[in-house]
N, C-alpha and C positions, 0 to 999 in steps of 0.2 A: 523505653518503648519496646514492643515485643517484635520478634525475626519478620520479616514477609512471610506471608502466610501462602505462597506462590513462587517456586524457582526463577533466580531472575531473567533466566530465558525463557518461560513460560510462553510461549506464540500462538497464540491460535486465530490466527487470521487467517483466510483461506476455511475457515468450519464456522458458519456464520449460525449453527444449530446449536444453542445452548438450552439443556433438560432446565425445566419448570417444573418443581413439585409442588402440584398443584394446593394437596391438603396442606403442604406447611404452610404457603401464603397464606391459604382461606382462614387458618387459624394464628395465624400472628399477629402480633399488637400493632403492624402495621396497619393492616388492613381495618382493625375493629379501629382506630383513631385515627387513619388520616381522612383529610377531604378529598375532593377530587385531584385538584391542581397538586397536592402533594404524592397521591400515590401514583398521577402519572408521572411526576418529575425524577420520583423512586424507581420506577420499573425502568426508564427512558436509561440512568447510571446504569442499573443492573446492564443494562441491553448495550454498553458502551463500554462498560469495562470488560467486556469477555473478549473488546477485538483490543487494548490494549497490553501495551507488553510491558511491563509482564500481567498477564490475563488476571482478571479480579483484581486489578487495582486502576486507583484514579490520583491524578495530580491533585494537590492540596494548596486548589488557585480558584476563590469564590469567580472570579472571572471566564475560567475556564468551565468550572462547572454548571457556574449558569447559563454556557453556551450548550454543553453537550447535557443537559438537564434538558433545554426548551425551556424554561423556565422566563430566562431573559429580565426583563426587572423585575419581575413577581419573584427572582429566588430568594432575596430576605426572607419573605415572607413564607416562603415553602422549606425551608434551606434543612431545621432545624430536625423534622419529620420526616425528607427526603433523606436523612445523611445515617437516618436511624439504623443500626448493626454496624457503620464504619468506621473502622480503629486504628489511629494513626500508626506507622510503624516507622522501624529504626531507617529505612530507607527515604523516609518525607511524603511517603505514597498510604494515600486511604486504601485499605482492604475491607471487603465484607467477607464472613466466616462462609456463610452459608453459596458465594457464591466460587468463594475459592475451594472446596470440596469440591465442586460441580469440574474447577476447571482442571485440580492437578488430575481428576479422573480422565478427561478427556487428553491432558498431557500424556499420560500413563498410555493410553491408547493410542496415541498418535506414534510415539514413541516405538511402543511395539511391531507397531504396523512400516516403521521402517525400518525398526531392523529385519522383519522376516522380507522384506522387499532386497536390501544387502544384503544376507542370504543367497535370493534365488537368483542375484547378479552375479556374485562370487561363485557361484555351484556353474551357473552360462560359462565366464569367463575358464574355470576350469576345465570345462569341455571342450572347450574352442583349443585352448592347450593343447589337450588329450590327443584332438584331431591333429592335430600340426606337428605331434612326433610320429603319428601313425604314417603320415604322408614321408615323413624322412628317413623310416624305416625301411623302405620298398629296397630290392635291388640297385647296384649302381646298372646293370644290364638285365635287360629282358627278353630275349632273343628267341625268333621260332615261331609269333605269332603269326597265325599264316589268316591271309582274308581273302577269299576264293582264291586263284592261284597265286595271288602274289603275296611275296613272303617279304615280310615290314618287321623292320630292327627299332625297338625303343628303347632309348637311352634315358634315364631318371637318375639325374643330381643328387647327391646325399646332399651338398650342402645350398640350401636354398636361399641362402643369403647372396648367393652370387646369381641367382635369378632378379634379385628386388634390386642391385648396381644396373640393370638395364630398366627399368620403372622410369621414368621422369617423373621429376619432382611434380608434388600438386603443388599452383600456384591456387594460393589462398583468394577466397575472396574479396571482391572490394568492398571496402568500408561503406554500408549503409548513410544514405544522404538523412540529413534533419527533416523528422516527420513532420510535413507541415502543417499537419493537425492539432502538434504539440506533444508533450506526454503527461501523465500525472506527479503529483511534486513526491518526489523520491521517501524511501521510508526512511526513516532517521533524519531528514533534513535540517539543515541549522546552515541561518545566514553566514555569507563569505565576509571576509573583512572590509569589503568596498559594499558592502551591504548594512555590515552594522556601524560605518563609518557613514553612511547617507544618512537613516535612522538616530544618530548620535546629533549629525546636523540640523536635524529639525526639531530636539531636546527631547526625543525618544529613547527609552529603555531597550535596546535591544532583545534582551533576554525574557523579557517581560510579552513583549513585542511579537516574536518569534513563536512561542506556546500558542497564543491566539490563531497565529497563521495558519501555523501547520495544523492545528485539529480543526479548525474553518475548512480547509482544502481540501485534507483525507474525507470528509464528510460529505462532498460534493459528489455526484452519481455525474454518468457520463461527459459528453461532451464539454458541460458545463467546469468538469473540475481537469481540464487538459488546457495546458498554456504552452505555447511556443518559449515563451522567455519568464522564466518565474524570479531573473532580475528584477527584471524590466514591471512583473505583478509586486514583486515585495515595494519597490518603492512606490507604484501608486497606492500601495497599499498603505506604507508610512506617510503619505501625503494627506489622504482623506482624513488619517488616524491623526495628522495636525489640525488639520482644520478643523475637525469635530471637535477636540480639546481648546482649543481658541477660540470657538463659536462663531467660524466664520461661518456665511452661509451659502451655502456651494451655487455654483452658479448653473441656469436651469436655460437651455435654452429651446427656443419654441420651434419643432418644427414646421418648413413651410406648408401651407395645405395645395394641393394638388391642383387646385382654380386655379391660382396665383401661379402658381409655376407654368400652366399653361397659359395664361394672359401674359405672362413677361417672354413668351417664346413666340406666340403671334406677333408682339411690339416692338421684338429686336426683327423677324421677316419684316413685317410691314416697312421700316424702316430700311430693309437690302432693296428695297422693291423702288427702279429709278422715277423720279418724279415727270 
């Protein structure tokens, strides 16, 4: 199998702009033979592998990819035409050619762009130097300055380290309390051992398991993809994911309607009310 066609730190998340050229779509054999549902399940990869890392590539898990396809049970059916330009490689990761061009460009940029940023930090921090010997240079006395009639003696320290022994220490900050908003599930995530030990208990593949989760989550926009406890989500997450494999049928309950709750609150008054 041939190298990744992409450095394996390729990151580009955080640059959610990835170039489209237009004429080579319009004239690809994509475009001149797929249907509908194939060439949006095609563009949908394209548009999802540029935020994983490494950029222009995708896991080589029909499950996975029917998720970040949209596809959903139609990918059989789309699978073969959606997958068209992607070439497995020595890492186990699908690459497309035409989109890894697009990304090491945009690596090559990003890259540059911080090193001239290190650069103008390193040039700062020099200066700030510069300044700090010019200050230690001054006379140890300065004597003579006169301010309308009164004549003022300045005394300046050559060694300014015996100024910073009278400083008090800064006492650090307190430790930030748990947002109780939640936060979103970390990048790299991978379940804990009492995690893929619950998961194992309900005759779950962990690792199998785990892939589904994490690109479900990162996929989530706002509030929606923030959990207090992503324990606590991974195992109801392993729970549904039994029942669904067991074909139990989840249990549906009815909320009460608004009448009813009012007529049982009139029935418990009437009932305080002495006879």
């Amino acid at each position: 199998m041939p190298e990744p066609l992409t450095p394996a730190d390729c990151d580009l998340r955080g640059l959610p702009y990835m170039p489209l050229d237009i004429v080579r779509l319009i004239d690809s054999d994509l475009f001149a033979i797929s249907t509908g549902d194939e060439f949006k399940a095609a563009v949908a990869l394209w548009c999802k592998s540029w935020l994983q890392v490494p950029a222009a590539s995708l896991p080589d898990d029909d499950r996975v990819l029917s998720h970040l396809s949209g596809a959903g049970p139609r990918w059989k059916r789309v699978r073969d035409v959606a997958l068209k330009g992607w070439v497995k490689c020595s890492d186990g990761r699908l690459y497309h050619q035409v989109i890894s061009e697009k990304a090491c460009q945009a690596w090559k940029s990003r890259n540059a762009q911080r090193e001239r940023a290190a650069k103008r930090w390193n040039k700062q921090n020099s200066d700030d130097g510069n300044a700090t010997e010019e200050v230690s240079a001054i006379p140890h006395e300065c004597r003579g300055i006169s301010h309308g009639n009164a004549s003022v003696s300045v005394s300046v320290s050559k060694d300014i380290s015996s100024l910073r022994s009278d400083i008090p220490p800064v006492t650090p900050p307190a430790p930030k309390k748990t947002d109780p908003k939640g936060c979103r599930l970390p990048d790299g995530w991978q379940p804990s051992d009492e995690d893929r030990a619950f998961a194992l208990k309900l005759n779950l593949n962990p690792t199998e398991i785990s892939e589904v989760f994490r690109c479900y989550w990162h996929d989530q926009p706002g509030a929606k993809g923030r959990k207090v406890s992503w324990s606590g989500t991974w195992q109801n997450w392993c729970r549904r994911e039994a029942e669904r494999r067991d074909g139990r049928p989840k249990q549906i309950i009815k909320p009460q309607h608004p009448l009813d709750e009012q007529a049982e609150r009139l029935r418990r008054r009437f009932q305080e009310i002495p006879q």
